[in-house]
GUDOBA-317900 format. One record per residue (C-alpha): residue number from 0; residue in one letter; x, y, z. Coordinates in steps of 0.1 Angstrom, whole numbers. Layout:
<nodes>
NODE   nr  rest   east  north     up
NODE  NUM     A      X      Y      Z
...
</nodes>
This chain:
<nodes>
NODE   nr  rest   east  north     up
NODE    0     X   -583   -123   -536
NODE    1     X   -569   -140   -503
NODE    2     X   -569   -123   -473
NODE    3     X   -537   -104   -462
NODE    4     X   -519    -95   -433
NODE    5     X   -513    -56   -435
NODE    6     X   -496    -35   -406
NODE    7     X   -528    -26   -389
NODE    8     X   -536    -63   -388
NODE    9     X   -497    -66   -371
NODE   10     X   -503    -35   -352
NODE   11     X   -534    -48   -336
NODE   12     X   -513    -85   -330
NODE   13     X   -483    -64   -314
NODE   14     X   -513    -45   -289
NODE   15     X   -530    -82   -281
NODE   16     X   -495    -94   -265
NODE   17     X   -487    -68   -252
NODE   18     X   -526    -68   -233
NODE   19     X   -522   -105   -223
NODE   20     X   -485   -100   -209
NODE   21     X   -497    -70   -185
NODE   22     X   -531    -93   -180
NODE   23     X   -513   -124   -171
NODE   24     X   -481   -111   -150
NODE   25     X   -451   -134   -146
NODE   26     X   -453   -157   -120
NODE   27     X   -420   -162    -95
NODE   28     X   -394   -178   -112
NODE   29     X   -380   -206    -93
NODE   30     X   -345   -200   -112
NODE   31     X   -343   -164    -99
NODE   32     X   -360   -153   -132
NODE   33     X   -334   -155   -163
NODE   34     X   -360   -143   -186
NODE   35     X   -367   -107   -181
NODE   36     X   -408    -93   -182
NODE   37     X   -423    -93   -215
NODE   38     X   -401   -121   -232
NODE   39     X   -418   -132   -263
NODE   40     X   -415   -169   -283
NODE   41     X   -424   -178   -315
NODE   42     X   -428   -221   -325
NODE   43     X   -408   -230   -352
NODE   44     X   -417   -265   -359
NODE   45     X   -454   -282   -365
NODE   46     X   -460   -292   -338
NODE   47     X   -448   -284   -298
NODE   48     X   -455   -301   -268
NODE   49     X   -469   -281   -239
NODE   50     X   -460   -303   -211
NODE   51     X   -475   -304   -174
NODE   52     X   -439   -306   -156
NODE   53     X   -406   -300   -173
NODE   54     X   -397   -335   -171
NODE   55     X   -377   -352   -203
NODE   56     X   -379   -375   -224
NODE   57     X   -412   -387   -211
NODE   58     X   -439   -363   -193
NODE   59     X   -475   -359   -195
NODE   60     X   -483   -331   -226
NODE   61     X   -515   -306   -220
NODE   62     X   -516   -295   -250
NODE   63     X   -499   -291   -281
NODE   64     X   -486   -255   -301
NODE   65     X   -488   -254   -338
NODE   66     X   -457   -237   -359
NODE   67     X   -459   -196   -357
NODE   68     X   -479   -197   -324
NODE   69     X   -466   -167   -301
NODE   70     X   -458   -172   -264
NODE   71     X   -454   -155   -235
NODE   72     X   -426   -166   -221
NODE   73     X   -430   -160   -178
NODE   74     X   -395   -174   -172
NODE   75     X   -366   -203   -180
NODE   76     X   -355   -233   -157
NODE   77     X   -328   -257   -162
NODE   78     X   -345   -287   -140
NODE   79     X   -319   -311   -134
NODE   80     X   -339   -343   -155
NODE   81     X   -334   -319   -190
NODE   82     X   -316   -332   -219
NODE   83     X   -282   -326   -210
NODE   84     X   -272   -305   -240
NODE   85     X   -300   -283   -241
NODE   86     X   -314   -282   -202
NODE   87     X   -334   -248   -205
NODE   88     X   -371   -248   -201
NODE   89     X   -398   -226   -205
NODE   90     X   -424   -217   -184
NODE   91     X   -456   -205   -206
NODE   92     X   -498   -205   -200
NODE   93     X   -506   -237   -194
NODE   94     X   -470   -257   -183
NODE   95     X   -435   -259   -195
NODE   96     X   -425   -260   -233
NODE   97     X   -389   -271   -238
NODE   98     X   -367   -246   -256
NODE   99     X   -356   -262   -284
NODE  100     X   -382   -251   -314
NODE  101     X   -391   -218   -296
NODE  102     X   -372   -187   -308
NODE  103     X   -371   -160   -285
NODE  104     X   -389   -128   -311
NODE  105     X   -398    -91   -308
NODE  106     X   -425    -66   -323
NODE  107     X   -406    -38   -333
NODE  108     X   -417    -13   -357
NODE  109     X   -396      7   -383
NODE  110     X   -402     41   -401
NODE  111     X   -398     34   -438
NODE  112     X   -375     48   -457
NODE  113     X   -386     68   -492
NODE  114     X   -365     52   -517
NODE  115     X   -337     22   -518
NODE  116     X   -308     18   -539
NODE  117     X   -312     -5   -572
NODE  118     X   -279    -20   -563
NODE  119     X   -294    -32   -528
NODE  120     X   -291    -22   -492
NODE  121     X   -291    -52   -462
NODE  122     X   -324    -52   -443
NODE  123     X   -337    -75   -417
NODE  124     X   -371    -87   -400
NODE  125     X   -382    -71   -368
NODE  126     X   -413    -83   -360
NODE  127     X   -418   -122   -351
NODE  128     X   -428   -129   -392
NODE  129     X   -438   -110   -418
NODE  130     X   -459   -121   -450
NODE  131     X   -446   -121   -486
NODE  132     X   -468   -110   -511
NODE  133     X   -460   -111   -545
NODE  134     X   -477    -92   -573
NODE  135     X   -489    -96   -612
NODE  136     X   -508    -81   -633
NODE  137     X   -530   -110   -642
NODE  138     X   -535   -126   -606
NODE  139     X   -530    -92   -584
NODE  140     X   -514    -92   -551
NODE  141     X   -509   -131   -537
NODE  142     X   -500   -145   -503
NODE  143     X   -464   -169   -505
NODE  144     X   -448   -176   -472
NODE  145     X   -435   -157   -444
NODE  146     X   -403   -141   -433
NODE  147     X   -389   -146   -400
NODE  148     X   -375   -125   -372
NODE  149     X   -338   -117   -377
NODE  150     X   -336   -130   -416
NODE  151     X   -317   -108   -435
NODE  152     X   -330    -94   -467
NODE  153     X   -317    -69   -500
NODE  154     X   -341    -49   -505
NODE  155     X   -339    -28   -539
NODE  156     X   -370     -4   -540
NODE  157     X   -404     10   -522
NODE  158     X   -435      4   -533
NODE  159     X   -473      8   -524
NODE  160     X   -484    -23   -510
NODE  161     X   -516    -44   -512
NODE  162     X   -529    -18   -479
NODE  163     X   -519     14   -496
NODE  164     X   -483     17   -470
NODE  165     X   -452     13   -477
NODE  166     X   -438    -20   -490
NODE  167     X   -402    -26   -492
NODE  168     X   -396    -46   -528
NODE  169     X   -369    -75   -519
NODE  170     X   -345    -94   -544
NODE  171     X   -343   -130   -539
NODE  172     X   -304   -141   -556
NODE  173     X   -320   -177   -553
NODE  174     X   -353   -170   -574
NODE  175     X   -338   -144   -594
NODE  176     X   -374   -128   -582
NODE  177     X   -390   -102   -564
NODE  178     X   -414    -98   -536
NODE  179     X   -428    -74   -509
NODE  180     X   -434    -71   -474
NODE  181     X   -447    -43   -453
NODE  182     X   -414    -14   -448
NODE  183     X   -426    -12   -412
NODE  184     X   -415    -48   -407
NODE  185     X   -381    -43   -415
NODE  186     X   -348    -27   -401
NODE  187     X   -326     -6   -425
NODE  188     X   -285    -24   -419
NODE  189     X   -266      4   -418
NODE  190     X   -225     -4   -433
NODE  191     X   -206      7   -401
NODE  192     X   -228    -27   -382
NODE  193     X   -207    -45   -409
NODE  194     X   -178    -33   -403
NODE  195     X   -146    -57   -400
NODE  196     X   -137    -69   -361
NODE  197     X   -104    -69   -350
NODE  198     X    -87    -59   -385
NODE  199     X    -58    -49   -373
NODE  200     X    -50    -86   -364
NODE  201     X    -29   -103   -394
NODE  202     X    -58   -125   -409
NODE  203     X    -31   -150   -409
NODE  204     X    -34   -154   -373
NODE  205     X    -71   -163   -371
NODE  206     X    -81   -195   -371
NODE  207     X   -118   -213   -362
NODE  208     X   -118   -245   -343
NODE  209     X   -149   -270   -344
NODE  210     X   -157   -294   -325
NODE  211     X   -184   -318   -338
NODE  212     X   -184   -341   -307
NODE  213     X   -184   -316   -283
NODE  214     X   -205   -292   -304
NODE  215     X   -183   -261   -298
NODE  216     X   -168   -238   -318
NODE  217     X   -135   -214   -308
NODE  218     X   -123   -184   -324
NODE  219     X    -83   -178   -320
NODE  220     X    -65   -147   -328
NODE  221     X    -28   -169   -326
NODE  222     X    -29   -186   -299
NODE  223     X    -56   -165   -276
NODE  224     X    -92   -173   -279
NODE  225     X   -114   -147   -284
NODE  226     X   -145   -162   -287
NODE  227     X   -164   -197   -278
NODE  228     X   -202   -210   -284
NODE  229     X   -223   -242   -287
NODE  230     X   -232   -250   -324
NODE  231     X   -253   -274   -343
NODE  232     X   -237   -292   -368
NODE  233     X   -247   -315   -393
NODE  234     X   -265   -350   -384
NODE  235     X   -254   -381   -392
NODE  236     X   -274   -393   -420
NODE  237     X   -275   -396   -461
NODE  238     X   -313   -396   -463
NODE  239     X   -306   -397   -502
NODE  240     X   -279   -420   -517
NODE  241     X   -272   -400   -544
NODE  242     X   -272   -367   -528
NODE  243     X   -242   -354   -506
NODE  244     X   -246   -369   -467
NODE  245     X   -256   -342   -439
NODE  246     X   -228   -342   -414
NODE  247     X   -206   -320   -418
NODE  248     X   -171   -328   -435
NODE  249     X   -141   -328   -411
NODE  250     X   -105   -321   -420
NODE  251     X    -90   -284   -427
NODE  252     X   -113   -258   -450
NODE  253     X   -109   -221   -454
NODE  254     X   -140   -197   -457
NODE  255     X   -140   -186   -492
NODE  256     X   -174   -172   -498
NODE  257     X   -197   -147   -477
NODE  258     X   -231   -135   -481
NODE  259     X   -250   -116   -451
NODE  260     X   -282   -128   -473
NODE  261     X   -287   -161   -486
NODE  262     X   -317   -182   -494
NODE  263     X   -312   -218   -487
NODE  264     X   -333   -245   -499
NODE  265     X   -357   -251   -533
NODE  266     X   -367   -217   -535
NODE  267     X   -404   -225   -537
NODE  268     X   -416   -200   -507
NODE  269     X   -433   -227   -488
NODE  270     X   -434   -229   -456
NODE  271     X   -427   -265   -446
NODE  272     X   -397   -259   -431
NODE  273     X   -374   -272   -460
NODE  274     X   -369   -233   -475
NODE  275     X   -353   -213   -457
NODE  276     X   -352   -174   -471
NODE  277     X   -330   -149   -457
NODE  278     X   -303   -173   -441
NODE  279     X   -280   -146   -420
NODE  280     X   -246   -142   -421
NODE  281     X   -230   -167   -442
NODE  282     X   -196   -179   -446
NODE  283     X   -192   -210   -470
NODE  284     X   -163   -232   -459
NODE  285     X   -164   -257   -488
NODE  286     X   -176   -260   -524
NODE  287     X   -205   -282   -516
NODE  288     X   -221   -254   -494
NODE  289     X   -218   -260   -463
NODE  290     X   -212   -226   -441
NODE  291     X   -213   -208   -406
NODE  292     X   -249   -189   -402
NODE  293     X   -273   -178   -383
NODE  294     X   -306   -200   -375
NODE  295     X   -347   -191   -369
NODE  296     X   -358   -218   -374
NODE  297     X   -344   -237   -337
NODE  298     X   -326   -229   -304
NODE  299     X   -312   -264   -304
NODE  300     X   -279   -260   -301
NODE  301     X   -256   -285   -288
NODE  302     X   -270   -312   -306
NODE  303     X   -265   -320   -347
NODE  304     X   -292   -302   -361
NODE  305     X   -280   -293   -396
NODE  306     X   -277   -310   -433
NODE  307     X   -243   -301   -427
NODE  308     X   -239   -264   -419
NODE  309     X   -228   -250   -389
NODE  310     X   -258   -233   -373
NODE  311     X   -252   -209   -349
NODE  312     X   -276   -180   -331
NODE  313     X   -276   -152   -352
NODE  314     X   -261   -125   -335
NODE  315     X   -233   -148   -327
NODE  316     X   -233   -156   -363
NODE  317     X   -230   -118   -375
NODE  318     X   -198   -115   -350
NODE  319     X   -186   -142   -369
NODE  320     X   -192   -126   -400
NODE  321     X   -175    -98   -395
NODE  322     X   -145   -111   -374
NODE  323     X   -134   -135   -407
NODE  324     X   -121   -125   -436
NODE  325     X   -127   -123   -465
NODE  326     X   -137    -88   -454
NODE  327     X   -172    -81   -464
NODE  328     X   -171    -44   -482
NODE  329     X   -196    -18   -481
NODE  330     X   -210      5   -497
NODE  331     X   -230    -20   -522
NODE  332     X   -217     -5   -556
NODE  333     X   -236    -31   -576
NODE  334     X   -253    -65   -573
NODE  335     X   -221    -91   -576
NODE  336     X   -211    -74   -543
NODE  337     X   -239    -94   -523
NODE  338     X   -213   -120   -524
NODE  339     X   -176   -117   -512
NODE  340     X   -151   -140   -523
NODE  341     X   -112   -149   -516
NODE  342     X    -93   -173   -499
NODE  343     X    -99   -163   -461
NODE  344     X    -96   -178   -424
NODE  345     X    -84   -212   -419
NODE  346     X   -116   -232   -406
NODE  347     X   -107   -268   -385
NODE  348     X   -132   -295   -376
NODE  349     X   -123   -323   -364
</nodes>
């Protein structure tokens, strides 16, 4: 059987940052300290560069981080030499990492919950990653990938895991499959967080604007905006000729689908950052799939990032979410209500 990760394993990784933050206080920032004491990152690509000075494009690397590695994160900078659509820096052990593939991550623990409804109730990851493990009877309990911090998960019942504590069972709507992770891992959603935003305003009146060369995106409620962020849109390639291409299609769409879950990807829980589990907050804008939604896996935005999404940070995302329509209804009567369909806001890219 292959070694697991169980919650005392987490629980003694949680008390090891916590030792080397109060071991190795932050330093002065030179930016009067953005970041506040304690901040915690997470690498969410192969490989990261540890660099000596915060200096782009070129600058001498010290050392280099490997995906899943967990920082502490002493403070930001935006040196005036940094890439202009992303300039923040962070200041780690041993130099400056650039932002970019470093998600900002938490340990907190949850008490579970006794039982879960079959029909599904919203969960999410609170801890920087948590380990799938899936079982059968002829191969026992084995290791798949991970789940990230802030992915959003149905989970459908509670179980004894692999360590003898709770496990929260999760569906997978892609797999059509189940698999477990510690309960302690995850947050319970409650239905008033999904509540609609501004519903009194005619849905009529709201309206998204996206702008792919500026990489913004603009809520209106008629003519007064109510809300404005940096995105990541899709990147201007077709890497296969018979597949769709990854920028993201301009022109007028409406959001006609939503799902607060959604595994993108092949579905093959490997983690070589082409599957994606737990997607947050989705709103599907055309038929081909491409949507708004939240994003672990960079902090890139700014810049075209996506096969054609719109990636935004996830509690940005989950405003979203809730601010369009179609409205997303709770309580979860059965399992078709994952999804939410209709003809809702009028999305514009141009």
């Amino acid at each position: 059987m292959q070694n697991r990760i169980n919650r005392k394993d987490f629980l003694k990784l949680g008390a090891l940052a916590l030792t080397a933050l109060a071991a190795n206080p932050f330093p002065p920032s030179p930016d009067d300290s953005s970041l506040p004491s304690g901040v915690i990152g997470r690498v969410t690509r192969d490989t990261v560069s540890v660099f000596k000075e915060p200096t782009w494009p070129e600058g001498e690397t010290v050392d280099y981080l490997r995906n899943d590695t967990l920082l502490n994160l002493y403070y930001s900078l935006t040196p005036p030499d940094g890439p202009p659509y992303n300039p923040v820096w962070y200041r780690v052990w041993e130099g400056y990492v650039h932002s970019g593939y470093i998600q900002k991550v938490k340990f907190r623990y949850n008490t579970p919950v006794d039982t879960l409804p079959k029909t599904g109730q919203l969960c999410e990851v609170t801890l920087p990653y948590t380990q799938i493990y899936q079982y059968s009877i002829s191969a026992g309990w084995q290791r798949r990938s991970r789940l990230y911090y802030q992915s959003t998960h149905w989970g459908v019942g509670v179980d004894e895991g692999p360590d003898g504590a709770p496990w929260y069972r999760l569906y997978d709507e892609l797999r059509e499959d189940q698999y477990h992770v510690p309960a302690s891992h995850m947050r319970i959603i409650p239905d008033e967080e999904l509540t609609p935003i501004s519903p009194d305003v005619p849905a009529h009146e709201k309206h998204i604007e996206v702008s792919i060369q500026e990489q913004t995106l603009t809520a209106y409620e008629g003519d007064q905006i109510v809300f404005s962020t940096n995105i990541s849109s899709g990147v201007n390639a077709r890497p296969d000729p018979n597949g769709l291409p990854w920028d993201t299609p301009r022109g007028r769409h409406n959001i006609h689908s939503k799902m607060p879950s959604k595994h993108m990807g092949d579905g093959d829980l490997v983690a070589d950052g082409s599957d994606l589990p737990g997607v947050p907050w989705t709103c599907f804008f055309t038929s081909d799939g491409h949507a708004f939604h939240g994003t672990y896996w960079h902090d890139n935005f700014g810049i075209q990032m996506s096969h054609g999404c719109i990636n935004m940070r996830t509690d940005e995302a989950k405003w979203l979410f809730r601010w369009t329509t179609p409205v997303f209804k709770t309580p979860i009567e059965n399992h078709q209500d994952w999804e939410q369909r209709g003809m809702g806001t009028v999305v514009i890219i141009k």
